[in-house]
Structures are given as structure tokens and as C-alpha cells.
N, C-alpha and C positions, 0 to 999 in steps of 0.2 A: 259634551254634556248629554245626559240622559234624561227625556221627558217620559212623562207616563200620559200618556194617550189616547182614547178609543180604548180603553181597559190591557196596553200595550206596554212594552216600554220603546221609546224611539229615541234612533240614537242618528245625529243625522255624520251621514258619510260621505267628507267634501273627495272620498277618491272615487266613489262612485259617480258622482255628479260631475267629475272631470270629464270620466269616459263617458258618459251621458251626453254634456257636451262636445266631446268628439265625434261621436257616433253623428248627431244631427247637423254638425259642422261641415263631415265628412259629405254627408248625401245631400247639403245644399250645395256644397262646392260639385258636387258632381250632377246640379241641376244646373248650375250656374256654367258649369263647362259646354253641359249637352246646347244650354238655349241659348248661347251667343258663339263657341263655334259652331256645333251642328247644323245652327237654326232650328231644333225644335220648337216648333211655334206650342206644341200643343202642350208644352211645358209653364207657358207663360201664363200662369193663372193661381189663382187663391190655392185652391185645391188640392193641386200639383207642390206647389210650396208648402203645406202640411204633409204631406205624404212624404215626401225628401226630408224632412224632418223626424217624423214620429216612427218610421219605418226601418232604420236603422235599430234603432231607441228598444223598437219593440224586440226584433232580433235578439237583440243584444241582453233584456232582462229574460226573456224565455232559456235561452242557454243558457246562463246566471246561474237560473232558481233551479233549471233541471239536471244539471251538471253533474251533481253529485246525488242524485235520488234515479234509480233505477224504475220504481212502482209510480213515479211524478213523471219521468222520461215517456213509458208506454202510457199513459193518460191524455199525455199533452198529443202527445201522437194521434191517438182514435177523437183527440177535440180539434186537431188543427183539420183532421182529414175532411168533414163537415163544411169547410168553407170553399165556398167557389164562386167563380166569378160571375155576380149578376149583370154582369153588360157584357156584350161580347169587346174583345181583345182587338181593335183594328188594324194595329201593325203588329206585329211579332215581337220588333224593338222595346216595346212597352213593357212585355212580359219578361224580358230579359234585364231590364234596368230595374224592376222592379227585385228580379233575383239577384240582383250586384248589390242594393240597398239589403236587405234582408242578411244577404254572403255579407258584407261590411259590419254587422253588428254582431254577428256569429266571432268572425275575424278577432274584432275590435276583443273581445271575450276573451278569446284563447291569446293572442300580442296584437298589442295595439301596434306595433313595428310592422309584422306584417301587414296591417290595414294600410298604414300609408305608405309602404312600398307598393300595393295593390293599387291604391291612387294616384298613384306617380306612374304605373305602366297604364291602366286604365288612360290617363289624362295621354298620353304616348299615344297610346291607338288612337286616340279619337283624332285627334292631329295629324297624326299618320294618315287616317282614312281621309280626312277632310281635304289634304293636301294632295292625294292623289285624285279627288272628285273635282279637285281646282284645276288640277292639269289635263285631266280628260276633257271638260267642259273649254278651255281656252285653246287647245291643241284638236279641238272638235277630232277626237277618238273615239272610236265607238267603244260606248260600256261593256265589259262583258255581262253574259247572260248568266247567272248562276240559275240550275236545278230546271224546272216547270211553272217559274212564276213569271207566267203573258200577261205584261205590266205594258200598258200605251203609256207613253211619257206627253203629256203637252206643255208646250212652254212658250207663253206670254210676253211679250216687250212691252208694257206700257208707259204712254208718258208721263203719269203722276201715280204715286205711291196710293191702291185701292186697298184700307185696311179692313175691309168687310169679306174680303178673304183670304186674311193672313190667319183665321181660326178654323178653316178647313180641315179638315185631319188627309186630306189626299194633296195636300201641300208639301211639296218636301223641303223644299227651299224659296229663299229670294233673296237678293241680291239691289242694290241701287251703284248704278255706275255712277262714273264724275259728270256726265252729261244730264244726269235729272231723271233719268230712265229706267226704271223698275224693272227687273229682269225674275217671272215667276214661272216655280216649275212644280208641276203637279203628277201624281202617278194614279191608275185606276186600270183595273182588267176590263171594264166595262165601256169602249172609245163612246159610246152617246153619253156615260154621264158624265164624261170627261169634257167632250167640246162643249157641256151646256156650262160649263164655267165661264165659257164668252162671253153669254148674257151676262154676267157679274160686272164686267168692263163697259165702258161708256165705249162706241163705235169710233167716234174720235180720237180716244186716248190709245186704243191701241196700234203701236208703229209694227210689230209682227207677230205672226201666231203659225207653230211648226207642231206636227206631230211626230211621233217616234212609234212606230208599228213594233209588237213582239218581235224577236227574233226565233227562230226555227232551226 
């Protein structure tokens, strides 16, 4: 049915609202993958669950509208170029999840087939990597060193679960064994503001504390 609107006519389009809700389906599921395998901690917030939502969404009506208008195309372009990040970027990983979310509503656009084949290999890697990060860490391998990034690793045993720094953003992971023992690991190029993390821990709770020096 046709409504008359805002001096419009509206006509409402449940195939669009499909792929609407695909889009933001797509980028919760790919929150939801990052923050219980990954351990993204820094995912687990209000925030963060808007963004994995709307940012697909958004994607996805900017190709839509400019798709077929050439003089809307070069427009959108000199308006999107204006926007830049007012907080700095702290991992790299952010910046790039953020372009998978943005790539998924582009995707979704042009076949939505391709999107969920994209989601099905994305969900692959992340498992992939997370399962070689499980074998390195139990098989105590040494990581390899990718490029010039002199990253100190510390990592924590403690005996009860501290969730006053599971919002750290130099948190990578953690871990709770069958024993009760919290297992946290943290990265920073900076080793002082790395072991002032100790302070965060009660001197009793902690059963070990190891560093991991750059490699050269």
C-alpha cells in the first residue's frame, strides 16, 4: 500500500527491510563471533553493539541510493571524505573489522549470497587463528614475530577472576582453567606500563607473573 507522507508518497518495502535485517544480523553475528571466540573484550559494550548493527545498515543504503546516479556517486564521495576518526584507533584490528562491517553492507547490495559465503570464510579464519593461538600457548612455542611491532607480552595467573581489567584495551585475552585460576594476557610496547598492571591484582591472588621481551 501507498501512504502519502511528509508531502511524499511511501510505499513500505518488506524486501528491503529483509536485507536491512540481514545486514545487521550479519555484523552482530560477527560481533558475537569476535567476543566469545576471539575474547574481544573490548567489544562487550552498548556501543559496540550499535555499531555492529547500524554499520552494515549504513553501507549498505549508501550503495543502494548511489548505485545508479553517477553526480550522487562523486557527492557522496567529497561528503564521506570529511569524516575522520576523533579518537585515536588502538589496535589496528578495529580499523579492519570496522571495514568487514562497512565491505558486508556494500556485499549484501550487490548478492547477498556473496555476503554469507564472506561470513562463513571470515567465521573460518577466526577459528583458524584462534586455534593456532591455542596451540602455541599450550605447546609453549614461541610466537612468531611479524614486521617492527616490539610488543612486551605480560601474562598473569591469578586466583580469582579480576573484572576491573577485563576493559583494558592492552588485554588480549583470558582464559579460566578447571582449577579456578584465571589465566590473563596483555600486550604494550611500553614494559613500565605494562607491569603497572600488577598493581591491578590483589598481591595474594596472584600465583604467577611472566614477561615476554620483543624479539630482534
Amino acid at each position: 500500500m501507498i501512504y502519502t507522507i511528509f508531502g511524499f508518497d511511501f510505499t513500505f518495502d518488506s524486501s528491503l527491510h529483509q536485507l536491512l535485517l540481514l545486514c545487521a544480523s550479519l555484523g552482530l553475528y560477527l560481533r558475537l563471533l569476535l567476543s566469545i571466540i576471539s575474547h574481544q573484550i573490548w567489544l562487550k559494550n552498548y556501543s559496540q553493539f550499535l555499531i555492529f548493527s547500524l554499520l552494515p545498515i549504513t553501507g549498505y543504503l549508501i550503495t543502494s541510493v548511489i548505485s545508479n546516479n553517477i553526480a550522487l556517486s562523486l557527492g557522496m564521495v567529497g561528503a564521506l571524505s570529511i569524516v575522520r576518526f576523533r579518537t585515536p584507533v588502538k589496535n589496528p584490528s578495529e580499523l579492519v573489522i570496522y571495514f568487514v562491517l562497512i565491505t558486508l553492507g556494500i556485499v549484501v547490495n550487490v548478492s547477498p549470497n556473496i555476503a554469507l559465503n564472506f561470513i562463513i570464510f571470515v567465521t573460518f579464519i577466526v577459528i583458524a587463528t584462534e586455534t593456532y593461538y591455542f596451540l602455541v600457548i599450550k605447546l609453549n612455542i614461541k610466537p612468531l614475530n611479524y614486521g617492527n611491532e616490539n610488543y612486551y607480552y605480560l601474562t598473569i595467573v591469578s586466583k580469582l577472576r579480576n573484572e576491573s581489567v577485563e576493559k583494558l584495551s592492552e588485554l588480549i585475552n583470558f582464559s579460566t582453567e578447571d582449577g579456578g585460576e584465571t589465566i590473563y594476557r596483555f600486550r604494550s610496547n611500553d614494559r613500565d606500563h605494562l607491569m603497572a598492571f600488577e598493581e591491578k591484582f590483589p598481591s595474594k591472588d596472584i600465583i604467577s607473573l611472566s614477561v615476554d621481551a620483543p624479539t630482534t
